[in-house]
C-alpha positions as a Markdown table, in Angstrom:
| # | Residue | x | y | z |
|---|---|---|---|---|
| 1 | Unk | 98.0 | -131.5 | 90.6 |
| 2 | Unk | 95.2 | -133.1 | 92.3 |
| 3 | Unk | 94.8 | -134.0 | 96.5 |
| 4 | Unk | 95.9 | -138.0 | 95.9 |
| 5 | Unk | 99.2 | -136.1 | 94.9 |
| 6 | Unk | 100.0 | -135.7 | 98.2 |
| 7 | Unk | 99.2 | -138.6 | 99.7 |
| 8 | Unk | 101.9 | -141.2 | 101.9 |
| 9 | Unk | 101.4 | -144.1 | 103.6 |
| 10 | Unk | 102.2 | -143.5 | 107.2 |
| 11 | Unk | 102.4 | -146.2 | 110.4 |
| 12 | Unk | 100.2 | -144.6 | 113.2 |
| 13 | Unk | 103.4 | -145.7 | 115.4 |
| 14 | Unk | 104.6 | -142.5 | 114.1 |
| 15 | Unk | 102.3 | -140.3 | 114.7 |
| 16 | Unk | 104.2 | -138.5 | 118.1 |
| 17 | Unk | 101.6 | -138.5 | 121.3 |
| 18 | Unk | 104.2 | -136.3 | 123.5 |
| 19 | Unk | 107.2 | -134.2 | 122.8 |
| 20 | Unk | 110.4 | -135.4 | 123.2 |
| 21 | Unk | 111.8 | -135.1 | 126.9 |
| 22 | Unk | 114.2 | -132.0 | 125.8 |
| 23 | Unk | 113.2 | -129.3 | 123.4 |
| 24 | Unk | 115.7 | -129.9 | 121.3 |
| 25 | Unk | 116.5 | -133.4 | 121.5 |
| 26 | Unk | 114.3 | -133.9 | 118.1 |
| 27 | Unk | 115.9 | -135.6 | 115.1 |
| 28 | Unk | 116.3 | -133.2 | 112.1 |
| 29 | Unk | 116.2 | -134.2 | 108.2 |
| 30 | Unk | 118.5 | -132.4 | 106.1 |
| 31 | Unk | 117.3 | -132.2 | 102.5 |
| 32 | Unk | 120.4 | -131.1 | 100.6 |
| 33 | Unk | 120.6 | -129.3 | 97.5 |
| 34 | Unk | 120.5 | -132.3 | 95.1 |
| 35 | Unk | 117.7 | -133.9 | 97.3 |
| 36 | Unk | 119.7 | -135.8 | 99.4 |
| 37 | Unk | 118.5 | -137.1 | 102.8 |
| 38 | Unk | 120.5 | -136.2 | 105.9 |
| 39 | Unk | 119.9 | -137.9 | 109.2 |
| 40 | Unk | 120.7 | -135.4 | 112.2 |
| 41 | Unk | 120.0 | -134.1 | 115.1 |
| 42 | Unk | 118.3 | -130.4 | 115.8 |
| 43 | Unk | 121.3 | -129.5 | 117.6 |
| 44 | Unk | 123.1 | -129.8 | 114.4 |
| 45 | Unk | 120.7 | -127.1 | 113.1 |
| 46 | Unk | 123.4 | -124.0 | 113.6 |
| 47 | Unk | 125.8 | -126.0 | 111.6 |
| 48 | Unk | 123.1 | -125.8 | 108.7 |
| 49 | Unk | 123.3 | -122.0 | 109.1 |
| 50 | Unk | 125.7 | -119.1 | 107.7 |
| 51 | Unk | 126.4 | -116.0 | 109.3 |
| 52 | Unk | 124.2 | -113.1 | 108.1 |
| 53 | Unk | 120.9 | -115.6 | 107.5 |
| 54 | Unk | 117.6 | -114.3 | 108.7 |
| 55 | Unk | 115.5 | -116.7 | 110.8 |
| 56 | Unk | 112.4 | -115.7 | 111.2 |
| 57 | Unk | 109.9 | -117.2 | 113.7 |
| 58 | Unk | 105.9 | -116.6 | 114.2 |
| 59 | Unk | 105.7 | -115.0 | 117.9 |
| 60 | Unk | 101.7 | -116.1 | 118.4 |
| 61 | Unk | 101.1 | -117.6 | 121.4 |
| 62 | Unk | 98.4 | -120.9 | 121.6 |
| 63 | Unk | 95.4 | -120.0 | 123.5 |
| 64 | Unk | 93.7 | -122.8 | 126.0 |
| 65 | Unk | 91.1 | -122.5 | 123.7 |
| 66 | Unk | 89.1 | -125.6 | 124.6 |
| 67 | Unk | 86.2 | -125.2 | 127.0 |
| 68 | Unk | 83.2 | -127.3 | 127.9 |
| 69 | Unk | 79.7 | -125.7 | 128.5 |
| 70 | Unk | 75.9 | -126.4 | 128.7 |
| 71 | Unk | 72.8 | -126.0 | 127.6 |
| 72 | Unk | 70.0 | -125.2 | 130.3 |
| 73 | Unk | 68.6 | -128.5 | 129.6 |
| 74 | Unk | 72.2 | -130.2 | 130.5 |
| 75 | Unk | 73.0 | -130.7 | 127.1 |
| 76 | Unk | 76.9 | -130.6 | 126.5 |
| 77 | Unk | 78.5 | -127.8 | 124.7 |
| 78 | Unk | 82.2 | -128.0 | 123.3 |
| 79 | Unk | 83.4 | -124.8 | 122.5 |
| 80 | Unk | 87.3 | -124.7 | 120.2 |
| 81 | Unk | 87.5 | -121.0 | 119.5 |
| 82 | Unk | 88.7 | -120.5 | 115.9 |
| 83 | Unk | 89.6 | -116.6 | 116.6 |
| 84 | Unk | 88.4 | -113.7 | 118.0 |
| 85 | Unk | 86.4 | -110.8 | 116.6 |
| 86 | Unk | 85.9 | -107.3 | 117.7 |
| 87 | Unk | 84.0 | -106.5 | 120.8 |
| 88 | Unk | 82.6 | -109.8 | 123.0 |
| 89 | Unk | 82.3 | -111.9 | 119.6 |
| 90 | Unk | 84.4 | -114.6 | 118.4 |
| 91 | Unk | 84.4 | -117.2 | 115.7 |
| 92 | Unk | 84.3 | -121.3 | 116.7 |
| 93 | Unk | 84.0 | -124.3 | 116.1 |
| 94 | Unk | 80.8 | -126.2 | 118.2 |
| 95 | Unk | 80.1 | -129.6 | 119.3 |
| 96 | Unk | 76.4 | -130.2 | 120.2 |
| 97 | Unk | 74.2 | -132.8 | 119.9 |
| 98 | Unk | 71.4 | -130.4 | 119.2 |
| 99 | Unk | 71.6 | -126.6 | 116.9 |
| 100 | Unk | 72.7 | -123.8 | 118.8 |
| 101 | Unk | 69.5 | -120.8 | 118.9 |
| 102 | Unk | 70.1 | -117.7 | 119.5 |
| 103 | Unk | 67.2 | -117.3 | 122.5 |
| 104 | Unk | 69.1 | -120.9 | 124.1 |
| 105 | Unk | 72.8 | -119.3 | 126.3 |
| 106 | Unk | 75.5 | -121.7 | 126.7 |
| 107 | Unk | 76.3 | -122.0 | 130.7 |
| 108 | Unk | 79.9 | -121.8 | 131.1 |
| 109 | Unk | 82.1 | -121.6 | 133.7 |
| 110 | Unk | 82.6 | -118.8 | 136.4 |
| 111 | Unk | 78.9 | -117.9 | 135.4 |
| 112 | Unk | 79.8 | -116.6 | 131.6 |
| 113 | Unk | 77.4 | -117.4 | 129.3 |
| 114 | Unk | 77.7 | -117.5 | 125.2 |
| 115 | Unk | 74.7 | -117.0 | 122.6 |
| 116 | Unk | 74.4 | -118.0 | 119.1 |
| 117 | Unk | 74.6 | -115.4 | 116.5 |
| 118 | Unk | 75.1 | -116.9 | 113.0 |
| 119 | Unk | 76.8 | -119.3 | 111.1 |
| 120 | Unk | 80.0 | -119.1 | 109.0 |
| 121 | Unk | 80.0 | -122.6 | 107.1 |
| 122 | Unk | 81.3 | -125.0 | 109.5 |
| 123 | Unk | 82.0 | -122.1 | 111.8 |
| 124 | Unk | 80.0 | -120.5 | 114.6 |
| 125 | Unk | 79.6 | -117.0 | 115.4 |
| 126 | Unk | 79.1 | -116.9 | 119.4 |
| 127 | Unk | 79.1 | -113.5 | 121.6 |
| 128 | Unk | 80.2 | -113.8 | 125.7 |
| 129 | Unk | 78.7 | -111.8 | 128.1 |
| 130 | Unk | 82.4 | -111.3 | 129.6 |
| 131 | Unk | 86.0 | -110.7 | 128.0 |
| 132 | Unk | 86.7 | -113.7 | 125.9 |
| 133 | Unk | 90.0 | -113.3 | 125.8 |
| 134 | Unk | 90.4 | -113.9 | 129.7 |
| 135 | Unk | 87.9 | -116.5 | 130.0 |
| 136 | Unk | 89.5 | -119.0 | 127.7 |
| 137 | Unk | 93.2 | -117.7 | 129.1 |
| 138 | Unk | 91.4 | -118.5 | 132.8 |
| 139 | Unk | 89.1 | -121.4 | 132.2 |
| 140 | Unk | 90.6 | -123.3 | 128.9 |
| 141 | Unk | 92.8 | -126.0 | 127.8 |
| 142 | Unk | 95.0 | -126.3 | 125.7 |
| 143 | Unk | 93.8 | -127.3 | 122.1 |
| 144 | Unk | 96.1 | -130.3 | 121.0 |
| 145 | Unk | 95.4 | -131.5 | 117.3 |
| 146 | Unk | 93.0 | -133.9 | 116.6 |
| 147 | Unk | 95.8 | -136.7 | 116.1 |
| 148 | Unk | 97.3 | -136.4 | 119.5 |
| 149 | Unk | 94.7 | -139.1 | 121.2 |
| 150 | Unk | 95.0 | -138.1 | 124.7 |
| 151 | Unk | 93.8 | -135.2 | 126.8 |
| 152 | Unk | 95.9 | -132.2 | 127.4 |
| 153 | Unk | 98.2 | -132.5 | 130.8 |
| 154 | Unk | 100.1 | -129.9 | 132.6 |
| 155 | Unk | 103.3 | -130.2 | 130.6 |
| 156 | Unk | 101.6 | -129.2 | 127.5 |
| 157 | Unk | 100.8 | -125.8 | 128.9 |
| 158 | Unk | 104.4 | -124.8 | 128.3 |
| 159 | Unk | 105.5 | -128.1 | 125.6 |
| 160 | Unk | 102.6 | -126.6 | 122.7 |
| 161 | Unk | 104.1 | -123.5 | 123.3 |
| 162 | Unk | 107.0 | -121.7 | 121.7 |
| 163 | Unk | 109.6 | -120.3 | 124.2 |
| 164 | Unk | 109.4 | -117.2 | 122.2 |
| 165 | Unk | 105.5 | -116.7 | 122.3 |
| 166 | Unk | 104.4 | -113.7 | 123.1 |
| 167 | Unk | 101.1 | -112.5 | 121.7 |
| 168 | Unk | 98.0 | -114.0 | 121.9 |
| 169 | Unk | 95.5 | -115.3 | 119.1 |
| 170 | Unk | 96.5 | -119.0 | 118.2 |
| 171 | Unk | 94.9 | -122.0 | 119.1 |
| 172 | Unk | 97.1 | -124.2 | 116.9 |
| 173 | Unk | 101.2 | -123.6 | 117.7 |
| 174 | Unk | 103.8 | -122.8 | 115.4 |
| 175 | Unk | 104.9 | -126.5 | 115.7 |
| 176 | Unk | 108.8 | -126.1 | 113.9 |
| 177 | Unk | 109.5 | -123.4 | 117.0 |
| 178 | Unk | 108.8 | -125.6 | 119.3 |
| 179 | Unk | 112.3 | -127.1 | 119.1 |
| 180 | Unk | 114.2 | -124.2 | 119.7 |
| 181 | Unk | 115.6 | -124.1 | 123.2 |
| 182 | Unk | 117.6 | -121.1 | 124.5 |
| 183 | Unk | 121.1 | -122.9 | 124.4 |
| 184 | Unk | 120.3 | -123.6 | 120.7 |
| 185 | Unk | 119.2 | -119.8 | 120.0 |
| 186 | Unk | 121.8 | -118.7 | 121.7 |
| 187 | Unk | 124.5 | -120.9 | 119.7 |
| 188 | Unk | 122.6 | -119.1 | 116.4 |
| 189 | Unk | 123.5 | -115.9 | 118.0 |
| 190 | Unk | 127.0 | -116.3 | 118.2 |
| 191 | Unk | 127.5 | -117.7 | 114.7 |
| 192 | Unk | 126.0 | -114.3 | 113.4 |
| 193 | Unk | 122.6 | -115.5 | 112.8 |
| 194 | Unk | 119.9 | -112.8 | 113.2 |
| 195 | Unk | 116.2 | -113.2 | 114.3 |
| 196 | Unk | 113.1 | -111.2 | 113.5 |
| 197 | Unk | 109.7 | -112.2 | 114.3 |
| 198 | Unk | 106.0 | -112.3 | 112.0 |
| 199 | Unk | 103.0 | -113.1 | 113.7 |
| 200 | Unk | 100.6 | -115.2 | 112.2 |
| 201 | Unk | 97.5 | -116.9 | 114.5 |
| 202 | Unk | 97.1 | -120.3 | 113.9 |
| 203 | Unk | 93.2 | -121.3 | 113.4 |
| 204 | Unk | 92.0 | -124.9 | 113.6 |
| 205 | Unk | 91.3 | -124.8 | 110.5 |
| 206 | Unk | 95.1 | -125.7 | 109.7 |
| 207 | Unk | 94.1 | -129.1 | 110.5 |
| 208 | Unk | 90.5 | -129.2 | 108.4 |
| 209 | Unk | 91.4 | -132.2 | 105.5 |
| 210 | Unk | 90.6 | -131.5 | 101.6 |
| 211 | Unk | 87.3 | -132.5 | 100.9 |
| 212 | Unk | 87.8 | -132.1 | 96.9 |
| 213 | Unk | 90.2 | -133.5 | 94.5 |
| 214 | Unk | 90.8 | -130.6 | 92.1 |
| 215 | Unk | 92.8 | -128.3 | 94.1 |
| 216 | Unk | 91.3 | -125.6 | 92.5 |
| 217 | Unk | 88.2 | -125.8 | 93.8 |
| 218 | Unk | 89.8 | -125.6 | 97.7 |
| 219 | Unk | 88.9 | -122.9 | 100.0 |
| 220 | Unk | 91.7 | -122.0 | 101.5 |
| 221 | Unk | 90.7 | -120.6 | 106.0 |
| 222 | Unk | 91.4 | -117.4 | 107.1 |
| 223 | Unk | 94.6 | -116.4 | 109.3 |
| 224 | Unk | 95.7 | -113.3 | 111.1 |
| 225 | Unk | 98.5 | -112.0 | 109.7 |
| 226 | Unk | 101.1 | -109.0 | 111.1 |
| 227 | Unk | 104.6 | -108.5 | 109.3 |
| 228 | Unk | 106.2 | -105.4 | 110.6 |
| 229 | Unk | 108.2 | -102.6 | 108.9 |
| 230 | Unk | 111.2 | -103.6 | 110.8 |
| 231 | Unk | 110.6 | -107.1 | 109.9 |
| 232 | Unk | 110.8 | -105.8 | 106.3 |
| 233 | Unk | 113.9 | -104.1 | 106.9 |
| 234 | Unk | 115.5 | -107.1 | 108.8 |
| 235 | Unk | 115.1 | -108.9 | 105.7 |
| 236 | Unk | 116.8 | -106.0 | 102.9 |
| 237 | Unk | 119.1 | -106.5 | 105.4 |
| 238 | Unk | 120.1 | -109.9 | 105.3 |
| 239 | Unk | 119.8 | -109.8 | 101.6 |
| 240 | Unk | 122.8 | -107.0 | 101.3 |
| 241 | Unk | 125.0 | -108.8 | 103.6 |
| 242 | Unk | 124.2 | -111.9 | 101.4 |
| 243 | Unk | 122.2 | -113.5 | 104.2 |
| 244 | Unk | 119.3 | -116.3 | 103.4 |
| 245 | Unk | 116.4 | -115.8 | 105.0 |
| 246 | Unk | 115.2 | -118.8 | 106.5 |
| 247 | Unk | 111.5 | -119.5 | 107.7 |
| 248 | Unk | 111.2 | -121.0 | 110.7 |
| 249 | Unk | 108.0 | -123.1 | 109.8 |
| 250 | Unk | 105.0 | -122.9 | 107.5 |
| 251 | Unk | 103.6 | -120.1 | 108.8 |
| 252 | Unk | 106.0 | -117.8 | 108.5 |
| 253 | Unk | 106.4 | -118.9 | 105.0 |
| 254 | Unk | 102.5 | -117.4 | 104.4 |
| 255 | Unk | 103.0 | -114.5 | 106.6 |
| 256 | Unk | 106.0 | -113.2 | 104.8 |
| 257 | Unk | 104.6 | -114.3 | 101.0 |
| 258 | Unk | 101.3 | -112.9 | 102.0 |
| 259 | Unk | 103.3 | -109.6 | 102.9 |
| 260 | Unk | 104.9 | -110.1 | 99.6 |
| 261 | Unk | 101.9 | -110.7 | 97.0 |
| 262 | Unk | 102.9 | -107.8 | 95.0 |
| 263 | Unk | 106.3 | -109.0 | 94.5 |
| 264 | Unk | 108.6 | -107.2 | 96.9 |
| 265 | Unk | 107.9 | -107.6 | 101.0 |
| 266 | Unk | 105.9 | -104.5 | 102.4 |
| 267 | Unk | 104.6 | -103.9 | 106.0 |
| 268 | Unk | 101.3 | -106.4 | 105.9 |
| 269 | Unk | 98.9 | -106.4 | 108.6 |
| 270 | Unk | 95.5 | -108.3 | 108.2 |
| 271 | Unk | 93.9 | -111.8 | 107.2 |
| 272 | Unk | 95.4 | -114.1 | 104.6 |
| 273 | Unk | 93.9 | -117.2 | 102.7 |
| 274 | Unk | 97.0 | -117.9 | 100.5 |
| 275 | Unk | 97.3 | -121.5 | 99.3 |
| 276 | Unk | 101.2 | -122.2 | 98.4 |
| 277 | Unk | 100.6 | -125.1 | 96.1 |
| 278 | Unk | 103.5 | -126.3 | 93.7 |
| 279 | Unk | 103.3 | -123.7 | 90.8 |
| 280 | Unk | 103.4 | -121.1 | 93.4 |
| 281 | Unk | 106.4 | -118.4 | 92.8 |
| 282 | Unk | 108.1 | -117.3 | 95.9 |
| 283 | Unk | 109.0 | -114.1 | 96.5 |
| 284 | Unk | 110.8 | -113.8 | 99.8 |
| 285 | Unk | 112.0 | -117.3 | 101.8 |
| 286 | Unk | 115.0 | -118.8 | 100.4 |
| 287 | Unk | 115.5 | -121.8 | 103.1 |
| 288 | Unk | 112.5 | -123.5 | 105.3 |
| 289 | Unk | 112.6 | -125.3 | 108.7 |
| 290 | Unk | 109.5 | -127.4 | 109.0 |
| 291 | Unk | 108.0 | -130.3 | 110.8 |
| 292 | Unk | 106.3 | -133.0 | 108.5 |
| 293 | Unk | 102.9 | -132.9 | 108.2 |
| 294 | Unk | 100.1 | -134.4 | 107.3 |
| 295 | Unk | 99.2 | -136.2 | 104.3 |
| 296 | Unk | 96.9 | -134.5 | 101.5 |
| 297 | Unk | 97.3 | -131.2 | 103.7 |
| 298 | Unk | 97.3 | -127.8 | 102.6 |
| 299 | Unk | 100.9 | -127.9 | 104.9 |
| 300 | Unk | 102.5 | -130.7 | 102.7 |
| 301 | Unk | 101.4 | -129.1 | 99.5 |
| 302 | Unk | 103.3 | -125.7 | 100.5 |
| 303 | Unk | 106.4 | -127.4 | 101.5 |
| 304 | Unk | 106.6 | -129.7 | 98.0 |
| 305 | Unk | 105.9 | -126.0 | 96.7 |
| 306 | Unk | 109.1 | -124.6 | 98.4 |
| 307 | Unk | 111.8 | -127.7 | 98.1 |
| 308 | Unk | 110.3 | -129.4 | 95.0 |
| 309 | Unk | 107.3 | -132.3 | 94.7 |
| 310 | Unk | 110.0 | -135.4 | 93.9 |
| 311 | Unk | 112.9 | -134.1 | 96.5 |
| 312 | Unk | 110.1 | -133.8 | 99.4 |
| 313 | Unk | 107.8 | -136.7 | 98.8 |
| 314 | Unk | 111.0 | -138.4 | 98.4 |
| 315 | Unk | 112.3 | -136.9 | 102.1 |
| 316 | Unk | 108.8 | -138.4 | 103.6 |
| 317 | Unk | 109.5 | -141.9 | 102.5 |
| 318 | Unk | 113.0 | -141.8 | 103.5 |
| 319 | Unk | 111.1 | -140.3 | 107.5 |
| 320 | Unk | 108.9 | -143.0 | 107.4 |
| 321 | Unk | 111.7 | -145.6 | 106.8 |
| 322 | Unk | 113.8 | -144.6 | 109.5 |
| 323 | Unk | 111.5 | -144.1 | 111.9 |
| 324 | Unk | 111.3 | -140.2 | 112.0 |
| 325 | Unk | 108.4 | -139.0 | 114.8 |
| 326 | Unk | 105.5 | -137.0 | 112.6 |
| 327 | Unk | 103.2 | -134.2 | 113.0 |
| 328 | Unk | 102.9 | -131.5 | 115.6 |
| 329 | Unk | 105.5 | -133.3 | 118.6 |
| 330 | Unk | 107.2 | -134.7 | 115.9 |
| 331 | Unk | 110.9 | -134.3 | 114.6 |
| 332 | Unk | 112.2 | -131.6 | 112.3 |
| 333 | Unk | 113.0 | -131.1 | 108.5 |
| 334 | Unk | 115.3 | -128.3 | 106.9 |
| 335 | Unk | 115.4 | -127.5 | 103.0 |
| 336 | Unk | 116.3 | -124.6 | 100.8 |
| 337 | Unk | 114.2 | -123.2 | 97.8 |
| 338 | Unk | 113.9 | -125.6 | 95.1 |
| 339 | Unk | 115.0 | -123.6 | 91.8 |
């Protein structure tokens, strides 16, 4: 298949510029077995569920990963940190209107400073002269995607942010967690749903376009990737107790078939580039909660992967027609495994 594939037309109108006023006051598409098209709400989601399922969310937590510095000169500097490497080093991506050099410090805030090291493609390889980690977590904001044409405010601080976050290393959230709200984890609960959590940092490069036609030729970015042993055993078992396990979200989805490359789910810790393209086999996710995503994106390939290319395409006309709200503040979608 080839990136025009995968395209849609979509009505910018649709594109969602804030989150809706309660976490779970979304509107979720069911995608039934025989690819029908069900309009609910996400507080309907536990009625989609059977006792003994597995959902399993990513646990990252979004960085403020956006800061503004400058050259000596007074030349702006927009630093998005992509992730960070060992020691004072990290990996970005840089907005300048002149090259970085290595003898040239970026002047950041709270007198930190940042030097060129090398160049990773598209990427920069910068090193602080303090603890990265706390100076974006003290002088950053919050990375929104690219389509979200506003500047970060005060409610997204806790709105791009999972309830459940707990480990830092994203600067892109988890976006299908975002609708879970404790009343509705806790109605999960008491139907006999159980939870178990991946982590798998987002990069910005989830929202980087495909620049060539033949999919073959796509390099797939680089994510941090942890699936525990008791994750592992969470999921044995579901599967004796005749539980589905259910991915909350696209990343999960990678972490867990990334854990499962050689075709049963082992204890994974480490960076993945796995491209879920239809064709793909999966090995451990039998049912997938997911917002919709771009078009042409390495996101909506992996999803027309998991529920079938005709059933899902299908699913984003039928959004589009009714008005469904798209991307990272938009509305849900649930679907099982295509056979």
């Amino acid at each position: 298949m080839r990136r025009a594939d995968f395209a849609y037309d979509l009505p910018p109108e649709l594109i969602a510029q804030r989150p809706s006023p309660q976490r779970s006051g979304s509107r979720l598409l069911h995608v039934t077995r025989d690819s029908r098209c069900d309009d609910l709400q996400f507080i309907d989601l536990p009625g989609l569920l059977r006792p003994a399922d597995l959902l399993i969310f990513n646990d990252t937590r979004v960085i403020p990963a956006r800061v503004v510095g400058a050259k000596p000169t007074g030349g702006q500097v927009e630093i998005l940190l992509e992730r960070i490497l060992d020691g004072r080093r990290i990996i970005a991506h840089v907005h300048a209107s002149k090259a970085l050099r290595a003898d040239v410090p970026v002047l950041l805030p709270d007198g930190a400073e940042a030097r060129f090291v090398t160049r990773h493609d598209d990427l920069f390889e910068l090193e602080f002269n303090v603890d990265p980690l706390e100076f974006f977590e003290r002088h950053g904001s919050m990375p929104l995607p690219p389509y979200i044409e506003r500047s970060a405010e005060a409610d997204d601080a806790t709105r791009y942010q999972t309830i459940y976050a707990r480990e830092p290393g994203a600067v892109a959230a988890p976006t299908a967690g975002l609708h879970f709200d404790d009343a509705v984890m806790a109605r999960c609960a008491e139907l006999g749903v159980r939870t178990a959590y991946v982590t798998l940092h987002v990069g910005a490069g989830t929202f980087q376009s495909i620049r060539v036609d033949d999919l073959d030729q796509h390099r797939m970015h680089r994510e941090r990737v942890h699936v525990s042993a008791e994750v592992c055993e969470a999921v044995a078992r579901a599967r004796a107790d005749g539980g589905r396990i259910i991915a909350v979200g696209t990343t999960v989805v990678r972490s867990l078939e990334s854990a499962s490359a050689a075709g049963s789910l082992l204890p994974f810790s480490g960076e993945t580039q796995l491209f879920i393209r239809p064709g793909y086999r999966f090995n451990t996710v039998d049912a997938l909660l997911t917002n919709f995503h771009l078009p042409e994106s390495t996101l909506l390939m992996l999803v027309c992967a998991f529920g079938g290319y005709d059933a899902v395409m299908n699913a984003y006309r039928h959004a589009v027609a009714q008005r469904y709200r798209f991307f990272s503040y938009g509305d849900a979608m649930f679907l099982e495994r295509a056979a």
